[in-house]
C-alpha positions in Angstrom: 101.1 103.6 97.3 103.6 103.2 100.4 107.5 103.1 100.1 108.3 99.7 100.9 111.9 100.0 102.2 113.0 101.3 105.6 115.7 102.9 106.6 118.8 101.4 104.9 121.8 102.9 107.0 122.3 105.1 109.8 125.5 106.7 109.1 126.1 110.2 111.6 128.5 112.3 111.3 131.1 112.6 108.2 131.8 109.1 107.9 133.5 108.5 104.1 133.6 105.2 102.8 136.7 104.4 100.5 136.0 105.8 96.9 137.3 102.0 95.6 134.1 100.6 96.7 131.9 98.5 94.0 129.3 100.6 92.2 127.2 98.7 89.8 128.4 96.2 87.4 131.5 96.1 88.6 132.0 92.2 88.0 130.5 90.2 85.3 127.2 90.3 84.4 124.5 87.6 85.4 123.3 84.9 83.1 120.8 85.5 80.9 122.0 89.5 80.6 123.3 90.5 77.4 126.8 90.5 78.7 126.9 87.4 79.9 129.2 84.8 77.9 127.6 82.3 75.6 127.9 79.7 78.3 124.9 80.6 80.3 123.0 82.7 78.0 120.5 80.5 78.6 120.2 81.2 82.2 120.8 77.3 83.1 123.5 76.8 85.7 123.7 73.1 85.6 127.4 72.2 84.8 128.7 75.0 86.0 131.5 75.1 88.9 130.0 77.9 90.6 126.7 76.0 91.3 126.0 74.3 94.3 126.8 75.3 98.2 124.4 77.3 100.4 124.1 81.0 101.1 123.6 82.2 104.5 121.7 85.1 105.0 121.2 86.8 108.4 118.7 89.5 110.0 117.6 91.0 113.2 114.3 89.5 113.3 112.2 88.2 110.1 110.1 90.4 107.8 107.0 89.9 108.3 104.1 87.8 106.8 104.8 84.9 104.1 101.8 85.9 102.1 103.3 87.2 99.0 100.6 89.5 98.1 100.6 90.7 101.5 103.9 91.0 103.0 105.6 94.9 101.5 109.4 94.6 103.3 112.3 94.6 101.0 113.6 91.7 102.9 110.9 89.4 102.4 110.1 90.8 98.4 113.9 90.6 97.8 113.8 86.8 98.6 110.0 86.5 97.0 111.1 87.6 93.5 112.7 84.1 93.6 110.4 81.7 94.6 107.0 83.7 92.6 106.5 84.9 89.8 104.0 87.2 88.1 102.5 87.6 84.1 105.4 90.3 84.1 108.4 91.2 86.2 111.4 93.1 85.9 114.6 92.0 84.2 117.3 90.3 86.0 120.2 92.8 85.8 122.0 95.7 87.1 121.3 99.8 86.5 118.9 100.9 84.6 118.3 97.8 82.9 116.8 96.0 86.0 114.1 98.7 85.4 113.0 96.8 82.3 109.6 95.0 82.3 109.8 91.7 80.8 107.8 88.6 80.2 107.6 86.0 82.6 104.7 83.6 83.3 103.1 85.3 80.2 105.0 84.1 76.6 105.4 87.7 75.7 104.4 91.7 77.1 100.7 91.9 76.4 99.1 93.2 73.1 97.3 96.9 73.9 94.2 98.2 72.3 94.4 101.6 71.3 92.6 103.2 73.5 94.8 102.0 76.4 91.9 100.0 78.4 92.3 95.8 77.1 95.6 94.3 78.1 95.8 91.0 76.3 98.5 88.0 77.8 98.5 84.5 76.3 100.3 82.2 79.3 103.2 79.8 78.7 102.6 76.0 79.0 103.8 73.5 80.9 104.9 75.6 83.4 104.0 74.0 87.3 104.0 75.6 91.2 106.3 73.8 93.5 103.9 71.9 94.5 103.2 69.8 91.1 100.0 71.3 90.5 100.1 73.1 86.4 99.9 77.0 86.1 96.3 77.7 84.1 94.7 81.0 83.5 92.3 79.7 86.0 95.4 80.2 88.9 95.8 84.1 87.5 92.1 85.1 87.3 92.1 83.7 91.1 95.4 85.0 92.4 94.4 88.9 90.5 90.5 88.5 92.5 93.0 87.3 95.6 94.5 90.6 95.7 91.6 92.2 97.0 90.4 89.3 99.0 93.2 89.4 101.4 93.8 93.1 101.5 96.4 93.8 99.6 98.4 97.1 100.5 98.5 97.6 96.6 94.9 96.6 95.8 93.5 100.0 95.4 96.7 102.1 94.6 98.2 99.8 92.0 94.9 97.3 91.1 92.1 99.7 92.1 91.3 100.5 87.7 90.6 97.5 86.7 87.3 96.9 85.7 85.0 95.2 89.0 87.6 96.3 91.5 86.0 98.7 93.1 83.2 96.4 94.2 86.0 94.2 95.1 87.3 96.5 97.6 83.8 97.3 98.7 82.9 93.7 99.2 86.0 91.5 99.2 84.1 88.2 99.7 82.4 88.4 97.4 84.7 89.4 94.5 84.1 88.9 90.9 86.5 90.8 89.1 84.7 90.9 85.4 87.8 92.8 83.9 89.8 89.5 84.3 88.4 87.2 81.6 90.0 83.7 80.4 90.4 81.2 77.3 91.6 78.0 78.6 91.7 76.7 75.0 93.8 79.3 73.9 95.6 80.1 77.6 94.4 83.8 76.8 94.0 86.6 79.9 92.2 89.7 79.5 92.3 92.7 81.4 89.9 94.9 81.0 90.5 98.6 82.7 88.3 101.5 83.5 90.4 104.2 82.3 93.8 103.9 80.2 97.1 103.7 82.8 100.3 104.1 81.3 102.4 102.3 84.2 99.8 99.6 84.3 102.5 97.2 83.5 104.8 98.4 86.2 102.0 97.8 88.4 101.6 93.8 87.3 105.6 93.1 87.5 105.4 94.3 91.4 105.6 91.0 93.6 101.7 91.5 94.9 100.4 90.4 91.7 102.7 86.8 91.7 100.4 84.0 90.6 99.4 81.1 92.9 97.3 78.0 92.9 93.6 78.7 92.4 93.1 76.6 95.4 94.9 79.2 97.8 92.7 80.0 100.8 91.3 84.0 100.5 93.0 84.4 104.5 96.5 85.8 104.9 99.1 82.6 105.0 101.3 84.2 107.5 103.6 81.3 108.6 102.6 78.9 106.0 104.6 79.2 102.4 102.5 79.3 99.7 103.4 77.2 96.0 105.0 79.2 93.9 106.9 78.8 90.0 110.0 80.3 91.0 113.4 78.4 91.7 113.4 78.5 94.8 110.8 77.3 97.8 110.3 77.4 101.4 111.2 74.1 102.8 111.0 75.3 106.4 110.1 78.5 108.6 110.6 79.0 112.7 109.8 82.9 113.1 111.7 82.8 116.0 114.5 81.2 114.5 115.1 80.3 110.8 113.9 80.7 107.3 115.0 77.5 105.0 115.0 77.4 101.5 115.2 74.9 98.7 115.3 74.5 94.6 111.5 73.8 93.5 112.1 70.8 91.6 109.6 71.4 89.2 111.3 74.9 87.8 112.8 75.3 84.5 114.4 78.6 82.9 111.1 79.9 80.3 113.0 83.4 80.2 116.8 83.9 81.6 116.0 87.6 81.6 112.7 87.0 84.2 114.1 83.9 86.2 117.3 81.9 85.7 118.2 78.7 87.7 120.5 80.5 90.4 123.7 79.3 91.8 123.0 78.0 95.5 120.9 75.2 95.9 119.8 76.6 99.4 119.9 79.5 101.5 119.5 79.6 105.0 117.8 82.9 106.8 119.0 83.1 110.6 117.1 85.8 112.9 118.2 87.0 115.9 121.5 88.6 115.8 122.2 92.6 116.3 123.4 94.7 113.4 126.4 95.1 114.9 127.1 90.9 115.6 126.0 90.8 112.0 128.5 92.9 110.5 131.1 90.9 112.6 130.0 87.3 111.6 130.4 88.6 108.0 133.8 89.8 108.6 134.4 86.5 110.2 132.9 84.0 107.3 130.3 82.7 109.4 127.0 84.7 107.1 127.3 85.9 103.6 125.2 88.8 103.8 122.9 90.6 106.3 119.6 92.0 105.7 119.6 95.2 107.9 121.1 98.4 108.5 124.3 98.4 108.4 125.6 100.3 111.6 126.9 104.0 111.0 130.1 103.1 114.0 131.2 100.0 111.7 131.0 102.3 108.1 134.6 103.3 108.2 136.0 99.9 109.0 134.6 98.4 106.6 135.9 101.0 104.0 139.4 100.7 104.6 139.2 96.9 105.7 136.6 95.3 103.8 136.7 97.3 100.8 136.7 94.1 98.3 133.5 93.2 100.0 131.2 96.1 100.3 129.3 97.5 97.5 128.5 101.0 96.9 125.2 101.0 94.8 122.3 103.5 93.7 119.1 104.1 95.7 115.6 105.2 94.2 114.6 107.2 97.7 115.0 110.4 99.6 114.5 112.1 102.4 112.1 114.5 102.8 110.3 117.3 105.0 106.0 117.1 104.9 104.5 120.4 105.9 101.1 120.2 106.9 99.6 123.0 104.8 96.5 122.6 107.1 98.4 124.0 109.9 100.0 127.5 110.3 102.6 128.5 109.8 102.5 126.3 106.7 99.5 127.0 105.6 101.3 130.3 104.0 103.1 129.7 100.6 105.6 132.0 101.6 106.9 130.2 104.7 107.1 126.9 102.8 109.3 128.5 100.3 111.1 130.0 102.6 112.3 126.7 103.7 112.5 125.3 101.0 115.2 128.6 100.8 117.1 127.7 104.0 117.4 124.3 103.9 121.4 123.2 103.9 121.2 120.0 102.2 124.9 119.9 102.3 124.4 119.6 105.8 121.7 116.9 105.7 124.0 115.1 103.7 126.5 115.1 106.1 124.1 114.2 108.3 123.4 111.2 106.4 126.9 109.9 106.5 128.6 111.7 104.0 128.9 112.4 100.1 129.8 108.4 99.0 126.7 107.3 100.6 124.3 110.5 99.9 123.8 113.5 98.1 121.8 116.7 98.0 118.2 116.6 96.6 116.0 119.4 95.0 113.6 117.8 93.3 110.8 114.9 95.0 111.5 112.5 92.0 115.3 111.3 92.8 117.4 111.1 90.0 117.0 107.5 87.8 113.5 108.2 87.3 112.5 109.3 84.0 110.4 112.7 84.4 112.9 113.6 87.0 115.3 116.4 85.9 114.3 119.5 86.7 116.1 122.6 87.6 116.5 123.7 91.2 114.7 126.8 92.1 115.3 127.3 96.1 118.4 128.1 97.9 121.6 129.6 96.1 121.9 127.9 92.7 124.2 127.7 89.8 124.1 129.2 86.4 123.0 125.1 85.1 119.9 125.4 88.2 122.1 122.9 90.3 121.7 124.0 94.0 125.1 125.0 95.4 123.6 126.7 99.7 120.9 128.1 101.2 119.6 130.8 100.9 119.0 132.2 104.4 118.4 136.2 103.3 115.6 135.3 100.8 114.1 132.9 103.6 114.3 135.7 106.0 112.6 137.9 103.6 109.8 135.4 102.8 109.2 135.2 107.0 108.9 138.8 107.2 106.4 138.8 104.5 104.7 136.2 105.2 103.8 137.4 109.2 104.4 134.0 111.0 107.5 135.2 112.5 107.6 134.0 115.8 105.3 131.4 116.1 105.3 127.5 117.7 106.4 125.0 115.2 106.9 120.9 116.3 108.9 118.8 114.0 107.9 114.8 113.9 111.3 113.0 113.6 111.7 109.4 113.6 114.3 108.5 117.0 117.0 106.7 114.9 120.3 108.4 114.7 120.0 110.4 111.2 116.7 111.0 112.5 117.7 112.5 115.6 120.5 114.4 113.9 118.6 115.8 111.7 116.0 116.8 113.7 118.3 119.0 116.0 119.9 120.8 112.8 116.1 121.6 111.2 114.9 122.7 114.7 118.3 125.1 114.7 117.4 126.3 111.4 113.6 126.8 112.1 114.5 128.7 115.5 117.4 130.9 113.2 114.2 132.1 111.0 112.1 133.4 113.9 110.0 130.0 114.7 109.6 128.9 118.7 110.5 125.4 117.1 110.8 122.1 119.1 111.2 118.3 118.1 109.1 115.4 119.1 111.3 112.2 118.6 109.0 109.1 117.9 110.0 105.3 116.7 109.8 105.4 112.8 106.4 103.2 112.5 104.9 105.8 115.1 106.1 108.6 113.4 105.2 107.3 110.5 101.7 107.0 110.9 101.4 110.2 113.5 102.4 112.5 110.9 100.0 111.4 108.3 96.8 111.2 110.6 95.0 114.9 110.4 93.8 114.6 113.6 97.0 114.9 115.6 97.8 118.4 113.8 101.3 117.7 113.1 102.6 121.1 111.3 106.0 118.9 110.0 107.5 116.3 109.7 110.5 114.2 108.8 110.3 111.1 106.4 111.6 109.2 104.0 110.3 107.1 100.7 111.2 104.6 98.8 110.3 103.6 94.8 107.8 100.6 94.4 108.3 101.1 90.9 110.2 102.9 88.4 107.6 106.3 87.9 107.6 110.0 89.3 104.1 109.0 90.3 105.1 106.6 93.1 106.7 110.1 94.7 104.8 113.1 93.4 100.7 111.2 93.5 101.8 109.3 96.1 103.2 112.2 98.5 101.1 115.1 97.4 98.2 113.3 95.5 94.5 114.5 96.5 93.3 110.9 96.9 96.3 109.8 99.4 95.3 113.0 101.3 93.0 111.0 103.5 91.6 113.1 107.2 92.0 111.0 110.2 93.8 108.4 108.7 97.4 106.9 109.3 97.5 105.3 105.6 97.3 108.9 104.8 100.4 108.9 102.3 100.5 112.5 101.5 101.0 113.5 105.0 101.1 117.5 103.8 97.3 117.2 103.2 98.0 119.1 100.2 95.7 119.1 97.4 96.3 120.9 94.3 94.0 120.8 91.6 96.2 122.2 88.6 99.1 119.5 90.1 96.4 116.6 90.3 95.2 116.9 86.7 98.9 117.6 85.6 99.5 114.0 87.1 96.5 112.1 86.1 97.3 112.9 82.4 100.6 111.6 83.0 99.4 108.3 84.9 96.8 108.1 81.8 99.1 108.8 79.3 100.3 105.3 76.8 103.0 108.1 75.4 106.2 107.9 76.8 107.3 111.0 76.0 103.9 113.0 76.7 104.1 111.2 80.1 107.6 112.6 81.0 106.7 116.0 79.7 103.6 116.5 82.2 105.7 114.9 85.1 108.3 117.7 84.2 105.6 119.8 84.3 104.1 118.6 87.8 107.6 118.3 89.5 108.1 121.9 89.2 104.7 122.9 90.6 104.9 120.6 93.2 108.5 122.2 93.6 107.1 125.2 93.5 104.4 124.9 96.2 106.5 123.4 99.0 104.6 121.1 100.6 107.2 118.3 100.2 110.9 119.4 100.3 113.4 116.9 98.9 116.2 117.0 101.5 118.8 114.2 99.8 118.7 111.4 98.1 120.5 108.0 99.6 122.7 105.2 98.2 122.6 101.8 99.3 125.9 100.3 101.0 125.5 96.3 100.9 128.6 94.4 102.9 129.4 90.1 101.6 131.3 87.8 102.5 135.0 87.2 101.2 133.7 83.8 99.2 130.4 85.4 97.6 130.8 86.4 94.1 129.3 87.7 90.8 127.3 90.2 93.2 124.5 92.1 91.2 122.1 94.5 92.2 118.8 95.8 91.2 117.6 99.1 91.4 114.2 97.3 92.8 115.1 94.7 95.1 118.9 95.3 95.7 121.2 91.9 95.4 120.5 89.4 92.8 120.2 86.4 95.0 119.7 84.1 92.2 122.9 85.5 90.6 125.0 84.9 93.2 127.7 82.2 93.9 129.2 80.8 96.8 131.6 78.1 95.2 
């Protein structure tokens, strides 16, 4: 599976923003949460004095395809979760919480046999697409065979175990999909899978498996919106220009905690301006929020000016080195330890932009994960296994032993500042263990795919990834699985070509596992190997620095798809 966000800031240099900035939940809650007052428990926002107005939203160019199913940017998926919706999604809320699966076009989470392989959903009623047309377990049979009709990016990674996929992705056309079975008398849906997965539930609440009209053509819609059930719609789209979007007057609230009314009755998407013209239009009033980068020269202002309007909030991503174990000198354990040993992530940190917007990582699944705590074991640590330096002597030592001293090594860094930055201090650190190093500076969607693809022998690289969904196996199978270890392709997720076979069976009983707390124990158990073999080294792990305007307000965030826009008010 491929981490859908890219690069979130590019801070350089020591730049601090003001420790008064927002974290999570720091106004009220959204309606329908737990915390939210009587009033809108309900998730219905007719009546109050907040609804109403319109949001404006800004980016540097659009996101890509309309096609739900399709399109993998946050800043299309982050307006998506509002207008679609799936048999599942994720709860409306901030922290932790926002990482809850919860019914949504199905009346409740599905009944499980015991043997992990029929997932059971009985679909609402009366429900319709913004188009009129009434949601029938015709329209999810249709929009789950869809998936593989149109390619999906998730079709074999997330969707590949269901029962008749793998003819699907062998002959899309002509796709049957006999683990989907229906009962329009009873509005039932089967699922039917080959082998038990215990995040197959995750899997359904990610925006790729939205339901949509059975009708839908099995082509890409690109520039044409598709009906949805959220509450929102597309009511016009200029790729050049403008995204505009309505209330789908044919939504009502079925579950506050999967889709509530929303605030704004419209939001208007503008392309075109620069990150740094964005920033300023917010300062000025004239956008409500902007869907890029935020640019590392403007951080500080807007920490000591702005400080009531930016928001400080958690990230499920890192950065991370890939060391082609294909290619010497990392095809030696000992030298990818010994990095692992000299790496400063202090430094990177700084790097980054500083400790309120990053911190060190030494471990691939960031913290927030479940299956993620595991003691450090590289660089100089403390008596609790927290890493506290590098350990340059023991990396030294490791060189020595290992007999690569003095060979060629090329980093692959993507050309954006951090990258950049980065790039120089690894190369330093490389060249200050023996290595002839050098770095070859690429655009991040070159680099990207260069690194993965075996046949350019790249011996390391520079990355960073991003949680689809809340599981160590969207970071450990997807960056050092044996099945994302793919020669000559730029897909190629696990870019190390690393292929373990004590570490793949580790993770497979995980990803088969319907026991929570098995599940966490073997991803404990798999993190440290994986730690322990080196071909991924977790430099840091980010935070996410969102920047509003003075007049939006009850901001909320998900640790999925970042601001709640349906939360949000503008009056």
């Amino acid at each position: 599976m491929r981490g859908r966000y890219g690069l979130i800031l590019a801070g350089l240099g020591a730049v601090l923003l003001a420790p008064s900035l927002h974290g999570q939940g720091a106004q009220a809650a959204p309606p329908g949460a737990e915390e939210a007052s009587p009033a809108m428990s309900d998730g219905i926002t007719r009546g109050s004095p907040h609804r109403g107005g319109g949001l404006r939203l800004t980016a540097d160019a659009p996101g890509g395809t309309l096609d739900p199913q399709i399109n993998y940017t946050s800043e299309y998926i982050q307006l998506f979760v509002n207008m679609y919706d799936g048999l599942v999604t994720y709860r409306q809320a901030d922290g932790t919480r926002g990482l809850e699966v919860v019914p949504d076009l199905a009346e409740a989470l599905p009944e499980v046999s015991a043997d992990g392989l029929v997932w059971a959903f009985r679909l609402r009623e009366g429900i319709r697409f913004s188009n009129g047309a009434p949601v029938t377990v015709e329209d999810v049979a249709a929009s789950l065979r869809r998936i593989y009709k149109v390619g999906s990016p998730t079709a074999l990674s997330f969707y590949g175990n269901i029962t008749g996929a793998k003819a699907c992705l062998a002959d899309p056309a002509h796709c049957r999909l006999e683990g989907v079975t229906t009962d329009p008398a009873t509005r039932r849906i089967t699922i039917r899978l080959d082998a038990p997965d215990g995040e197959f539930l995750q899997k359904l609440a990610f925006p790729h498996a939205v339901i949509l009209p059975r009708d839908t053509p099995a082509t890409e819609s690109a520039l044409t919106p598709l009906p949805g059930t959220g509450p929102y719609r597309i009511t016009h789209y200029d790729p050049s220009r403008r995204m505009e979007i309505g209330r789908n007057p044919y939504f009502r609230v079925w579950n506050p905690a999967a889709q509530s009314e929303g605030y704004v009755d419209r939001i208007d998407y503008d392309f075109g301006l620069s990150d740094e013209a964005e920033v300023t239009a917010i300062e000025q009033g004239q956008y409500d929020s902007m869907l890029d980068a935020k640019p590392q020269d403007r951080l500080g202002e807007l920490g000591s000016r702005f400080t009531d309007q930016v928001h400080l909030q958690p990230l499920l991503g890192l950065y991370y080195l890939a060391l082609n174990v294909h290619e010497p000198p990392f095809d030696s354990l000992a030298v990818r330890q010994a990095i692992n040993h000299a790496i400063d992530r202090h430094a990177m940190t700084i790097l980054y932009g500083g400790s309120a917007i990053a911190e060190p990582l030494c471990q691939i699944v960031p913290h927030g994960i479940a299956g993620a705590d595991i003691p450090c074991r590289f660089g100089r640590l403390s008596e609790a296994g927290q890493w506290r330096g590098p350990d340059i002597d023991r990396a030294r030592a490791l060189i020595r032993q290992s007999g690569h001293a003095g060979q060629s090594v090329t980093l692959v860094v993507p050309n954006q500042a951090v990258g950049l930055a980065m790039g120089v201090y690894l190369r330093n650190m490389l060249q200050s263990l023996g290595f002839q190093a050098s770095v070859r500076p690429m655009t991040p969607a070159t680099a990207e795919g260069y690194a993965r693809n075996s046949d350019n022998h790249v011996q390391i690289s520079l990355a960073y990834w991003y949680a689809d969904y809340p599981s160590p196996s969207t970071f450990l199978d997807s960056l050092l699985g044996c099945d994302n270890a793919r020669p000559h392709s730029d897909s190629a997720t696990n870019a190390s070509g690393f292929c373990h076979p004590g570490l793949q069976t580790l993770m497979t009983q995980a990803e088969h596992s319907l026991d929570a707390g098995q599940a966490r124990a073997l991803w404990e158990q798999a993190g440290t190997l994986a730690m322990e073999q080196s071909a991924v080294i977790p430099l840091i792990q980010m935070r996410y620095v969102d920047f509003v305007s003075k007049r939006l307000g009850n901001y909320h965030y998900s640790l999925l798809n970042h601001m709640l826009i349906s939360q949000v008010w503008v009056q």
